[in-house]
C-alpha positions, -999 to 999 in steps of 0.1 A, spaced: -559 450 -354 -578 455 -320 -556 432 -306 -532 410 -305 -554 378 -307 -581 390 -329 -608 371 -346 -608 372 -384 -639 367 -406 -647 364 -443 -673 385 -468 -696 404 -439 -721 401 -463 -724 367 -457 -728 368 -421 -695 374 -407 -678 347 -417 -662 322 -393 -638 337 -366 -603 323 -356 -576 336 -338 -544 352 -349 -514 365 -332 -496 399 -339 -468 405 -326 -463 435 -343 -499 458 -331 -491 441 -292 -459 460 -294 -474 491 -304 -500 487 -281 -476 487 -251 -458 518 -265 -486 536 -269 -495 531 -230 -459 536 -222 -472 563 -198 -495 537 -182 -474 510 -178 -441 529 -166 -470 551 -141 -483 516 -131 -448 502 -127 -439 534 -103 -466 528 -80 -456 493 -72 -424 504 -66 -436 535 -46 -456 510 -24 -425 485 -24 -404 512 -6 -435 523 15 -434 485 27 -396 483 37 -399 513 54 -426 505 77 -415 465 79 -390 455 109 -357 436 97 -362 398 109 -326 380 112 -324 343 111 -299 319 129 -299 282 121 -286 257 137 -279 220 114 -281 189 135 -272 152 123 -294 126 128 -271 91 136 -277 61 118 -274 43 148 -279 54 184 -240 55 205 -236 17 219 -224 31 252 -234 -2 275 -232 -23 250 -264 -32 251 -284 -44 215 -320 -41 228 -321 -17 246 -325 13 220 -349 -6 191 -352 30 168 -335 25 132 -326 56 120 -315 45 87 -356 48 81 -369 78 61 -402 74 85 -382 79 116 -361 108 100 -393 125 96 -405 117 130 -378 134 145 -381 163 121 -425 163 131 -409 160 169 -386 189 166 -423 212 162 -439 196 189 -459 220 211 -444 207 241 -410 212 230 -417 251 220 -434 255 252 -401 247 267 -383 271 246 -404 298 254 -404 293 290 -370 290 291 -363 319 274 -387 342 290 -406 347 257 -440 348 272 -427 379 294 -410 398 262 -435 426 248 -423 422 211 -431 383 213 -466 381 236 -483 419 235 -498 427 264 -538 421 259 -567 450 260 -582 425 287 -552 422 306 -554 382 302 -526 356 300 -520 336 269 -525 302 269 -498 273 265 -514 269 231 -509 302 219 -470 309 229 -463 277 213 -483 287 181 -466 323 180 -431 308 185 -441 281 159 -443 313 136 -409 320 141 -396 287 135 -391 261 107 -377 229 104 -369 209 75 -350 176 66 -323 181 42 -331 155 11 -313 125 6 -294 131 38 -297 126 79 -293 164 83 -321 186 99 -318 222 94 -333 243 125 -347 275 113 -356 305 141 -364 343 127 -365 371 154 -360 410 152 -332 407 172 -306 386 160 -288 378 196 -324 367 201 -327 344 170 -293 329 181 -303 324 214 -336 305 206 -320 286 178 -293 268 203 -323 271 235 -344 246 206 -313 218 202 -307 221 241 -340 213 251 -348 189 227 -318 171 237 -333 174 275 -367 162 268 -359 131 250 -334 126 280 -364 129 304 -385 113 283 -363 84 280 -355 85 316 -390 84 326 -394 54 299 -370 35 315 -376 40 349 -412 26 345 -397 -1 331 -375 -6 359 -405 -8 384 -420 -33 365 -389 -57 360 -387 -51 403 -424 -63 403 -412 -95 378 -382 -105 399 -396 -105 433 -427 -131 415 -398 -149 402 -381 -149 429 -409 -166 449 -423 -192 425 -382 -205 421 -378 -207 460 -406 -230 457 -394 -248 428 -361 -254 451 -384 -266 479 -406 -288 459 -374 -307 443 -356 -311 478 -387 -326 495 -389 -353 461 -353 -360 468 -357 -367 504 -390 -390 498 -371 -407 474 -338 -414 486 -329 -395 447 -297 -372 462 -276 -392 429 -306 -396 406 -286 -390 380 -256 -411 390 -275 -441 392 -293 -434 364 -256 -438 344 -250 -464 359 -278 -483 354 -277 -475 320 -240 -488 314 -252 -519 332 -277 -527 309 -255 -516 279 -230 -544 292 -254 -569 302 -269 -569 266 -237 -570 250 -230 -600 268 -266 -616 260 -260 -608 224 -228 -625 234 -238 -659 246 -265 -663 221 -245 -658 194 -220 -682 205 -251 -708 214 -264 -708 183 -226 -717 167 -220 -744 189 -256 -755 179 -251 -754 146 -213 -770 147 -230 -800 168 -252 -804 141 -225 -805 113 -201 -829 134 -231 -858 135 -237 -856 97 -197 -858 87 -186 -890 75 -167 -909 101 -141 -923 75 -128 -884 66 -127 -868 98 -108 -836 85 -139 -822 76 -144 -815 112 -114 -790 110 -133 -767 90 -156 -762 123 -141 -730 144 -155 -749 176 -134 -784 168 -102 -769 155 -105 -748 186 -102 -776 213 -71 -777 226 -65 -814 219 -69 -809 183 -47 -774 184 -18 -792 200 -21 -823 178 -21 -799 145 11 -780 158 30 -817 168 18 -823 132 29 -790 116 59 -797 135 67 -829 123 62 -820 86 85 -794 86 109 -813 104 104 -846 76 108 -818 53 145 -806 68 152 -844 67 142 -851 31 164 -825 20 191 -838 35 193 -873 40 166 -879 6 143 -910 9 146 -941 25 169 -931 52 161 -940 88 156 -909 101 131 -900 71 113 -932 76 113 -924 115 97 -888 106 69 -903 82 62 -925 111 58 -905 135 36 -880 110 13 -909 104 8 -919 142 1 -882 149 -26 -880 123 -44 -910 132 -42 -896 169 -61 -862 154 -83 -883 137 -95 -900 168 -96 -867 188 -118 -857 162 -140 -882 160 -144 -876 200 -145 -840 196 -184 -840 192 -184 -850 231 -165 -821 242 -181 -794 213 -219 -807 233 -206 -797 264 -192 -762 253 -227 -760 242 -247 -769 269 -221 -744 289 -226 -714 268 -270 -724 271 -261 -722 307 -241 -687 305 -268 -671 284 -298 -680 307 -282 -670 335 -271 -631 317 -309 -631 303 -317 -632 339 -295 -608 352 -305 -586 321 -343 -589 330 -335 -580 366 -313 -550 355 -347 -540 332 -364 -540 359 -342 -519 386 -346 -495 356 -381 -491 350 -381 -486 390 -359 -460 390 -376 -440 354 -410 -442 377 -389 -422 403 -370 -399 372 -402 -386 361 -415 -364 381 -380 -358 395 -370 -343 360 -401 -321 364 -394 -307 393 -358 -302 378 -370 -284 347 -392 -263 365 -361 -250 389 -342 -244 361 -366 -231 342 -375 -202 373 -342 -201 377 -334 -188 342 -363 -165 342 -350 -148 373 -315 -143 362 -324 -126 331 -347 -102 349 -321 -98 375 -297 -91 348 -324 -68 324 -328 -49 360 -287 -42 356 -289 -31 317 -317 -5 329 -300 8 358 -268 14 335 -288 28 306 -307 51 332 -269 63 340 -257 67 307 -281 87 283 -275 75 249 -279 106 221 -292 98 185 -285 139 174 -253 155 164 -248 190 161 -233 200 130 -237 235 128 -242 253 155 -261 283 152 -242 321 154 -257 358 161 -265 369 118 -248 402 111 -274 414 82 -315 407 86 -328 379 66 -362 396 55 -373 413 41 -348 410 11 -350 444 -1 -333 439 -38 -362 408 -44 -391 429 -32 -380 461 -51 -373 437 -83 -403 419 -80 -427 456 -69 -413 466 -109 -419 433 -124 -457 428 -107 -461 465 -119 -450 455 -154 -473 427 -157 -498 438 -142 -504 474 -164 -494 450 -192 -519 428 -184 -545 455 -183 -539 472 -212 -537 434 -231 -572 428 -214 -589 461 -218 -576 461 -256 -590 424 -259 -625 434 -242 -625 464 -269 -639 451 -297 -644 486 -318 -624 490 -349 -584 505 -344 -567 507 -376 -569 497 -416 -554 463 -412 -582 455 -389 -612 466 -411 -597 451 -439 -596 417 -424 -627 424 -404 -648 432 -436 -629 422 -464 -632 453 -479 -607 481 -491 -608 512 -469 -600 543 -486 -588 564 -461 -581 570 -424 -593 603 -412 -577 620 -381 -599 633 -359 -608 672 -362 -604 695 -338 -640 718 -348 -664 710 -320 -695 712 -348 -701 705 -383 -688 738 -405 -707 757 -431 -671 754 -448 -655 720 -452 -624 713 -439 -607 711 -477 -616 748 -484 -611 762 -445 -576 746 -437 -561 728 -471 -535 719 -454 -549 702 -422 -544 665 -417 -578 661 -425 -578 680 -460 -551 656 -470 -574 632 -458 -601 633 -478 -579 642 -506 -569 607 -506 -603 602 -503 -613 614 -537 -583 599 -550 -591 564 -546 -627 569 -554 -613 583 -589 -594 553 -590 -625 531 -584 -642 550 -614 -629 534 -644 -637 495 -628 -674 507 -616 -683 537 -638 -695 554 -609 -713 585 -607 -737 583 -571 -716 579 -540 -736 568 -504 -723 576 -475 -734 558 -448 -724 541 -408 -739 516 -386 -747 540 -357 -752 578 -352 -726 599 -347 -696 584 -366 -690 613 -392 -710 599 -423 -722 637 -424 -684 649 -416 -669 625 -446 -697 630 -472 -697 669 -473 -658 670 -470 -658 640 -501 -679 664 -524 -662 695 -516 -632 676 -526 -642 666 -560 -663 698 -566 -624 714 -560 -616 688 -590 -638 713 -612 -664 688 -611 -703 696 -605 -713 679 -576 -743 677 -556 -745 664 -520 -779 653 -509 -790 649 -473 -810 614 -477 -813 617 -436 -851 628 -436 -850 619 -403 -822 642 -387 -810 666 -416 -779 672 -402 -759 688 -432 -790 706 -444 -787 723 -410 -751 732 -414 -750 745 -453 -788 761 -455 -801 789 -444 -833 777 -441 -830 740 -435 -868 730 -441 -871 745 -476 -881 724 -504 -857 695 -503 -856 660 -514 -889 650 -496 -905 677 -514 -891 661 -547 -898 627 -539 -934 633 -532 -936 651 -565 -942 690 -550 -910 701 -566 -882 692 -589 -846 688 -586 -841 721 -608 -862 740 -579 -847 728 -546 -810 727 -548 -787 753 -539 -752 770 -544 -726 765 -514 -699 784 -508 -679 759 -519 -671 764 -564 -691 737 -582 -703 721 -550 -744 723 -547 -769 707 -522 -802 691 -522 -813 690 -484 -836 667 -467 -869 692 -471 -896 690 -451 -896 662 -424 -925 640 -436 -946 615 -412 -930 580 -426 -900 588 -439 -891 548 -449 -926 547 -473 -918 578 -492 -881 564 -495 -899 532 -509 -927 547 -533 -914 578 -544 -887 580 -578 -858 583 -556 -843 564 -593 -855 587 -613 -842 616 -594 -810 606 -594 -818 598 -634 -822 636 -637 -792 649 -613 -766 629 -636 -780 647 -661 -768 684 -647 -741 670 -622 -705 648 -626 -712 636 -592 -734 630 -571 -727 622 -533 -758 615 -507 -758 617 -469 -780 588 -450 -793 576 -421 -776 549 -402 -779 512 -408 -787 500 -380 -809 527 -369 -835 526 -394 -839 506 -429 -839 544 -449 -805 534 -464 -809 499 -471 -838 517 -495 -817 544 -508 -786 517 -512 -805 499 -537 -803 528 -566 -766 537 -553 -733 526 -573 -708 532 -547 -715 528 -511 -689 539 -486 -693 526 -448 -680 549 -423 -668 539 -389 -655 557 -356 -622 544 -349 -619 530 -314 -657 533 -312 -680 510 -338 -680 472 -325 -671 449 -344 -702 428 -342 -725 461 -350 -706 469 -383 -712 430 -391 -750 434 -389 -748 469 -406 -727 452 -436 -756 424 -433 -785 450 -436 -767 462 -467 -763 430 -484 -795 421 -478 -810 455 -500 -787 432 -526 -760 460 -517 -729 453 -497 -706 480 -489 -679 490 -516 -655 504 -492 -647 517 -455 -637 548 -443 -620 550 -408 -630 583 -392 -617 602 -361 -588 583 -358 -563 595 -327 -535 614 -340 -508 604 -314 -522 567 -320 -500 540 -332 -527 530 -358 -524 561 -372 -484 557 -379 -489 549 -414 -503 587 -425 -492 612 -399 -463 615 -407 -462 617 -446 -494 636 -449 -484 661 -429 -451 668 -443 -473 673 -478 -500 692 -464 -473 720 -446 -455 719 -477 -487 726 -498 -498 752 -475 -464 767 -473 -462 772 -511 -494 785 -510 -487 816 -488 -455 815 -505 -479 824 -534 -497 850 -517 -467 871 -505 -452 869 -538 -484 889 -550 -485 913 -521 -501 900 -495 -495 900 -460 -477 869 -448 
């Protein structure tokens, strides 16, 4: 695991595989122990320069001051138009809160307060020159903030200052002459206003004196001093002239129509004539029909009480009947008298028509001289009107100008802080470790995910798909040994090492039947060499005959290290058929271990690979040798192995922990697959022994390995030897 989000691939031989991403928690753990000493150095250093920072950094103290905003401005001269600002508005919160950072208003603030003469506040230039208006009221701008509290009508009044009298000072200097300005301001409003409503009422005053004048000289032309009055009455006149028109005719046409009636009624039943309003009006025929009423109730008294046939009820009936023929003649002579009613009532309604026309016409005279006489009226009043109202506007101002009306409340008013607000020396110190913690976290995180070399097993396993054997610390020799490691210090991590080593190739032998072991890397210098002589040094301990062959014809590194003359006959010397296997190997130090070194270096070193019997040579060294281990070239370098692989049984890929790429051990696995043979196994060399990755052996081997080596001397000073 190279890192915490590592790719993963399937069979290398196949090209990789396809990567995805995987997270362990587990290895980023580790990984941030193991760079404890980083991280906590890393950490320190923030701090450090945290402390170096509040040393060298002036306190600032803060005073704030809280004012409210009213709803509605104080209705001091009860006045409704004068002030038109709604304050219930969001938009005109925010305008005062925009107006509160006005240059204009800090320039007042600093010239009131002398800030533009105050070292600390305006330095004194190289040039000796003054700041600008501008400039104050940006530096005090710096110092100041101003923010609207949400969901409410309060404005909070920030001012920050290395003194804290200071801050106070300026805090209350900010509400003071903001009040002031928007006094002056409003003052100034209004008295522009009041010059202009000055202007109006003098115009005013003019055009209505000549409205007056105009009006007076219509009355006197026209005799109208009681317009009006006569108007009334000429009005009522005509109402009561045409009532009695309406009158007259109605009572005409009644008496016309009666007149009418009374000439078609039959002159033998005259009491149809009764039925006529106009004949049982007369008085003739009203008296006669109350004799007659008279008279019946009278006959009626008498009938009751002297019965029929008595003298006084035959004087009654007489006189009834001599009364009714009296009514019937006044009736029949009632059409005279109803003909002259009508021809009165004719008369009466001519003569109110007349009057009624003339009154029409003393009328129509007199609207003629109304007209223009209610124009001239309506204009008077109408200038008249116009000059009030500015005459009384011109009060309102004069009042308002008196009485400053204040839409601010101070709510809080601001004090002298006892402690300095910044900097806040607990957030900076907390925040120096924390920025130190993530920041030499984040660097080892990145620098492990930019490393994409091989760390541990788990990773090559996953990497590769392929078992690896062993993990190899890295050895302390500064050169390749004519004694390997297993004979020279048995009970080094390494020994135990390669121990294992042989193990699990002994394992591997019953599956595979193994007898030739390759050992092989993707680049130079990752201890193929190292692992291959230390391997058959370990089995030759086994008792078994084992030959190690340096196959690197190119560099002959291990011939260099175990012969004493590295260009004698060797395996290019057997290969080109100069000399047998018999007649170049040689004896190590090492019991049962033998070598076959790389002979002379020949010109193409790949063609003699391809066309000599490198198969039948290793035919003939089974023969004399239980195993056989051969040294090659790396993969990548040169195609020598991927020849040599091809008559191999076992081929062991070695890589340099924390070194090989991942990609490079890809293509080497690639190059080996494609000689139609893919690595058998990995071997992690020159892993770090304080490493993490290497948790999983350092301890356990080396408890072994001391105990082996202590029973060996143990062994030796029991048979007399000097411990």
């Amino acid at each position: 695991m190279n890192s915490p989000i590592r790719p993963l691939s399937d069979s290398p031989a196949n090209g990789g595989g396809a990567h995805f991403l995987k997270f362990d928690f587990g290895y980023l753990v580790r990984l941030l122990l193991s760079k404890a000493w980083f991280i906590i150095l890393v950490a320190l250093l923030c701090l450090a320069a945290a402390i170096v920072y509040l040393r060298i950094t002036p306190n600032i103290y803060t005073s704030s001051a809280t004012i409210e905003v009213q709803q509605e401005a104080q209705n001091v001269t009860n006045i409704q138009d004068v002030d038109t600002q709604d304050y219930k508005d969001i938009d005109a919160l925010k305008t005062v809160e925009q107006s509160l950072l006005s240059d204009t208003l800090l320039l007042r603030v600093v010239k009131a307060n002398g800030l533009d003469k105050v070292p600390d506040f305006a330095p004194p230039r190289i040039d000796g020159s003054a700041y600008s208006d501008i400039e104050l009221a940006e530096k005090f701008k710096s110092k100041l903030s101003v923010s609207l509290r949400r969901g409410t009508r309060l404005i909070d009044v920030t001012v920050e200052d290395k003194n804290p009298v200071r801050a106070q000072q300026l805090a209350s200097s900010m509400i003071k002459e903001y009040e002031a300005l928007n006094f002056e301001e409003d003052a100034s409003d209004t008295k522009a206003g009041n010059d202009a409503l000055i202007q109006e009422a003098s115009r005013l005053k003019d055009k209505l004196h000549k409205s007056e004048q105009a009006l007076q000289q219509y009355r006197e032309q026209y005799h109208a001093v009681s317009l009006e009055d006569k108007q009334n009455i000429v009005v009522e006149k005509l109402k009561e002239l045409n009532q009695k028109v309406t009158d007259a005719r109605s009572e005409r046409i009644k008496l016309e129509s009666d007149i009418a009636t009374i000439q078609h009624v039959n002159k033998k039943n005259p009491e149809q004539l009764l039925l006529l309003s106009s004949v049982a009006s007369l008085p003739v025929v009203a008296e006669l029909r109350k004799e007659i009423s008279d008279k019946e109730a009278e006959f009626a008294q008498v009938n009751e009480r002297y019965g029929e046939l008595h003298p006084k009820w035959i004087e009654a009936q007489a006189q009834i009947k001599d009364l009714k023929q009296t009514l019937n003649r006044a009736l029949l002579n009632s059409a005279d008298l109803v003909t002259k009613s009508y021809e009165a009532a004719k008369a009466t309604e001519d003569k109110l028509r007349a009057e009624l026309k003339d009154q029409e016409d003393s009328a129509l005279e007199l609207n003629k001289i109304a007209i223009p006489y209610n124009v001239l009226v309506r204009e008077e009043e109408s200038d008249r009107a116009l000059y009030d109202a500015v005459l009384r506007r011109m009060k309102e101002t004069n009042v308002q100008e008196n009485v400053k009306e204040n839409h601010i409340r101070v709510v809080e008013s601001p004090m002298v802080p006892v402690s300095p607000s910044k900097p806040s020396k607990r957030k900076i110190l907390a925040f120096a470790v924390l920025a130190g913690l993530i920041l030499s976290c984040g660097t080892v995180v990145g620098i492990d995910m930019a490393n994409t070399s091989i760390r541990n097993v788990s990773q090559a396993e996953e990497l590769l798909g392929l078992p690896v054997l062993t993990s190899i610390p890295r050895s302390k020799r500064k050169r390749l040994d004519r004694m390997p490691v297993v004979s020279g210090d048995p009970a080094s991590h390494e020994a135990e090492a390669f121990r294992s080593l042989r193990t699990a190739l002994l394992f591997l032998g019953p599956t595979k039947d193994f007898k030739t072991v390759l050992f092989t890397s993707a680049n130079p210098g990752e201890g193929k060499t190292y692992c291959s002589l230390n391997c058959a040094a370990a089995l030759a301990q086994l008792g078994l005959r084992t030959l190690v062959i340096d196959a690197d014809l190119r560099r002959p590194k291990l011939s260099k290290a175990l012969l004493p003359d590295p260009k004698g006959p060797g395996l290019s010397d057997c290969l080109s058929g100069k000399a047998s296997l018999l007649d170049c190997h040689q004896a190590t130090d090492t019991e049962n271990l033998f070598i076959l070194g790389a002979g002379q270096r020949p010109t193409r070193p790949a063609e003699l690979l391809a066309s000599g019997d490198l198969a039948g040579l290793l035919s003939e060294a089974k023969l004399h040798f239980d195993r056989i281990v051969l040294d090659s070239a790396p993969v990548n370098a040169v195609s020598d192995t991927q020849l040599v692989a091809r008559e191999i049984e076992l081929v062991c890929l070695v890589i340099w922990a924390r070194k090989t790429p991942r990609h490079v051990l890809i293509r080497a696995c690639d190059h080996l697959g494609w000689a139609t043979h893919s690595p058998d196994a990995v071997i992690l060399n020159r892993v770090l022994r304080g490493s993490r990755d290497y948790y999983h052996f350092a301890r356990y081997a080396s408890m072994y390995a001391k105990a082996n080596a202590y029973r060996r001397a143990t062994k030796s000073g029991a048979n007399g030897s000097v411990l």
